[in-house]
Residue, then its C-alpha position, 0 to 999 in steps of 0.5 A: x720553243x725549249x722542251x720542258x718535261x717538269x709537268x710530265x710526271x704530274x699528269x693523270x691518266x684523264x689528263x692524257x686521254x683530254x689531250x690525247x682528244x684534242x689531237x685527234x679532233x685537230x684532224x678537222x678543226x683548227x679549234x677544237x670545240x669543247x663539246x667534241x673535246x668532251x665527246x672524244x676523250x669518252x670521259x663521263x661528267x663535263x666538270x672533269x673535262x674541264x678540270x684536266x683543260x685548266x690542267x693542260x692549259x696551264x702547262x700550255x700544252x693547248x691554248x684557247x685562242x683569242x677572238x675566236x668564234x667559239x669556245x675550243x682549243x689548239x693543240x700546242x707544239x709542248x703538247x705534241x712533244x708530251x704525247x710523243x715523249x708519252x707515247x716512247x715512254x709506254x713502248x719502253x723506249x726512253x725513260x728519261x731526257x737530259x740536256x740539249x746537244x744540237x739545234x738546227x734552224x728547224x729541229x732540237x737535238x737532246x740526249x736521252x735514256x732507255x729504262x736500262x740506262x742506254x743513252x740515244x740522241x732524241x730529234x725534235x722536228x720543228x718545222x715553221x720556227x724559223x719561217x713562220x712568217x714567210x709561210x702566211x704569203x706562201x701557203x699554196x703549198x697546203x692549199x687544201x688545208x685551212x691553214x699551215x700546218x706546221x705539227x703535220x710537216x713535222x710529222x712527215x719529216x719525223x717519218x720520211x727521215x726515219x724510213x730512210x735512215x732504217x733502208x740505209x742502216x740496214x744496207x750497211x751505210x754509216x747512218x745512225x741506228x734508228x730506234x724509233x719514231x712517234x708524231x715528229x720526234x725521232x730517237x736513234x744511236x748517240x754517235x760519238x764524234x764530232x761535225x765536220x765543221x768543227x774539225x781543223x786538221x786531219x792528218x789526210x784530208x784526201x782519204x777522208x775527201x775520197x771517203x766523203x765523195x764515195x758515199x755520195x756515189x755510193x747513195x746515187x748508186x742505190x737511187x738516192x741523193x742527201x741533198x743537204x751533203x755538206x760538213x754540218x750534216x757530216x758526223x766524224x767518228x774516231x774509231x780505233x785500229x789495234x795492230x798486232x806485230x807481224x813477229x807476233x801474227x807470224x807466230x800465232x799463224x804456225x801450228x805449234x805455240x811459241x811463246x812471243x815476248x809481250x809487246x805494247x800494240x801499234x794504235x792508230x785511229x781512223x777517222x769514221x765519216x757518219x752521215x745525218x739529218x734526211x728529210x730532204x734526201x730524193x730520189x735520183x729519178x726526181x726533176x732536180x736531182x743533178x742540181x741537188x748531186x752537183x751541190x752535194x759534191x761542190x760542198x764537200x770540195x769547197x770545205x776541203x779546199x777552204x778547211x783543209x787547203x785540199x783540192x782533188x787532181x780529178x774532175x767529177x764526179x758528175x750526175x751522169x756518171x751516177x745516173x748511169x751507175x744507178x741504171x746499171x743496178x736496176x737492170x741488173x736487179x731486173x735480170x736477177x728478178x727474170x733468173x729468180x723464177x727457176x725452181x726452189x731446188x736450183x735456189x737453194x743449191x745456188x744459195x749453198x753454193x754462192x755464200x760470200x758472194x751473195x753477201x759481197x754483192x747484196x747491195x747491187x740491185x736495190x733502189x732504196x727510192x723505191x723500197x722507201x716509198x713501198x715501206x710506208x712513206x707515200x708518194x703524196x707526203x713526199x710531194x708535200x714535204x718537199x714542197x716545205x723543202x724547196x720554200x723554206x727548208x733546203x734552199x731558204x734562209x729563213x727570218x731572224x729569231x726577233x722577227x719569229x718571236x713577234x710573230x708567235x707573240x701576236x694574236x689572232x687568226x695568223x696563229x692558229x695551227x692544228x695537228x695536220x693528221x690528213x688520213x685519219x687518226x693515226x696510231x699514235x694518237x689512238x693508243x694515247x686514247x685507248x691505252x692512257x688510262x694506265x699510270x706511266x711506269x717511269x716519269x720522264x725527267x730532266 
């Protein structure tokens, strides 16, 4: 579905806490019952409530379901993407959003701005488009859950893509700079550039090859692995170097000024590699993870080889050769943890006296897997997304667009979806209750 705001800026505060309620309600309920809705909006007088469901229900932000065996209502992908866009637009994250720059076989890509006027790009996962066919023989996967819940993989992809692109800008690798996360959209930097795929001629193709490949090393050094690491998910960014003449270096580097005739600076341009999309970056600890190396190396190799007609005199790099790099950093992380313990005075003195070192070195010793799971992204989502990943995400190929439309044009109990919250209510959704009754400061707008 496309994003559509026109309704946005006309929604009242009750408007916000009735939706807001039937999110939260999803939690339990494929259908959420009016009473409940009612109930959990804490709205006095039931014709208001059902004033704002005409309201949301025309804009098909919930829909009623047909046949069903009692009076409720779902919670729809447009609703999700107006608490959500709600929700970024009362932390004074994004003020408005304008066209769409990207799509990928299950997320949207769209430009948008910040109340001062900083544009960022505005991910919308949509999980399920593309196979929800193929998911209603396949649903052991959520095998506790009543049905498939698209909102909820959604979710979890929002939070796993935005917890490793945090650990992994933070570290210095080229990523874009998360700026937020809510439910499943994602605002991070507007990277200037463009995919590798659209490129047709580099001026040294092995310099950027042994750039790509380093990254690869570079992430299996800190315990990751892409697993998507190919030229669609590869961003080329053209930053420009200004040369300054050695007459002119050698001048300024003497102790007297001399006046140095002006000269035109040598531009060159050098070809920034960005890498995105994480939702099924792994550790290199999981089960699969020399499959999943192997594929992101013989991607880079085959591209260059067809693209570009490069092919690289060595062999490699291999996973053990990764692996054993990565063993490497975790022990030495061990033994600066064991040499951590001495006194705050040795500490101190070491860290006046190591300075750069420290700063050159800060990266060996990390296992962003681990730092990763620690910062809120358990172990049991990962296990489910990943799950989705290798049914129908990575490793599928999905139905067409016709077979999709059919399907979501259909009626009955195939179409039922909730918002997949498993831990309780979540933050989101309790400040869209709690917090809704204040007017929006600024619509979000087309």
């Amino acid at each position: 579905m496309k994003l559509d705001t026109k309704a946005l800026r006309y929604l009242t505060p009750e408007d916000w806490r009735v939706l807001a309620a039937v999110e939260i309600g999803s939690k339990n309920h494929e259908i959420v019952p009016t009473p409940l809705i009612t109930q959990l909006s804490g709205l006095r007088g039931g014709s208001g409530v059902h004033k704002c469901i005409s309201t949301l229900a025309k804009s098909n932000l919930i829909a009623r379901l047909k046949n069903a065996k009692y009076d409720g209502y779902r919670l729809t992908y447009g609703g999700l993407d107006y608490l959500s866009l709600h929700t970024h637009q009362k932390r004074d994250i994004l003020y408005s959003t304008g066209q769409q720059i990207g799509t990928g076989k299950e997320s949207d890509i769209h430009i948008a701005a910040s109340p001062s006027g900083v544009q960022y790009a505005l991910k919308i996962h949509r999980l399920g488009r593309i196979s929800f066919r193929t998911i209603k023989n396949n649903r052991d996967y959520l095998r506790h859950r009543s049905s498939a819940s698209w909102m909820y993989m959604s979710r979890l992809a929002a939070i796993k893509e935005y917890a490793f692109m945090r650990a992994l800008h933070e570290n210095g690798f080229p990523v874009p700079r998360p700026v937020a996360q809510s439910r499943h959209t994602l605002v991070m930097e507007l990277i200037e550039g463009l995919p590798l795929r659209q490129i047709q001629e580099v001026p040294h193709p092995e310099r950027l090859y042994a750039e790509l490949i380093n990254l690869v090393l570079e992430l299996a050094g800190v315990g990751l692995i892409h697993g998507d690491f190919n030229e669609f998910n590869i961003l080329i960014r053209e930053d420009q170097i200004v040369s300054v003449p050695q007459e002119q270096a050698a001048s300024s580097a003497t102790s007297i000024p001399r006046p140095v005739p002006v000269e035109t600076p040598q531009d060159s341009i050098k070809l920034t590699p960005v890498i995105i999309d994480f939702p099924q970056m792994l550790s290199i600890d999981h089960p699969n993870a020399e499959m999943y190396f192997d594929r992101d190396v013989d991607c880079i190799k085959r591209f260059f080889e067809r693209r570009f007609h490069f092919t690289s005199d060595e062999p490699g790099p291999f996973f053990a050769e990764a692996r054993n790099r990565a063993a490497t950093i975790a022990r030495k992380s061990g033994e600066r943890a064991q040499n951590g313990k001495g006194s705050r005075a040795r500490q101190k003195r070491q860290k006046s006296t190591e300075g750069i070192k420290e700063k050159v070195e800060s990266l060996e010793g990390r296992r962003l897997d681990i730092e990763v799971e620690a910062s809120g992204f358990s172990r049991k989502m990962a296990k489910e997304l990943e799950k989705y990943m290798k049914e129908f995400g990575v490793d599928g190929d999905g139905n067409d667009v016709d077979d999709v439309r059919s399907d979501l044009e259909g009626s009955g109990e195939e179409l039922v979806q909730d918002s997949g919250e498993v831990d309780g209510e979540d933050d989101d959704s309790r400040e869209e209750k709690e917090g809704s009754v204040n007017v929006p400061r600024s619509p979000i707008s087309l």
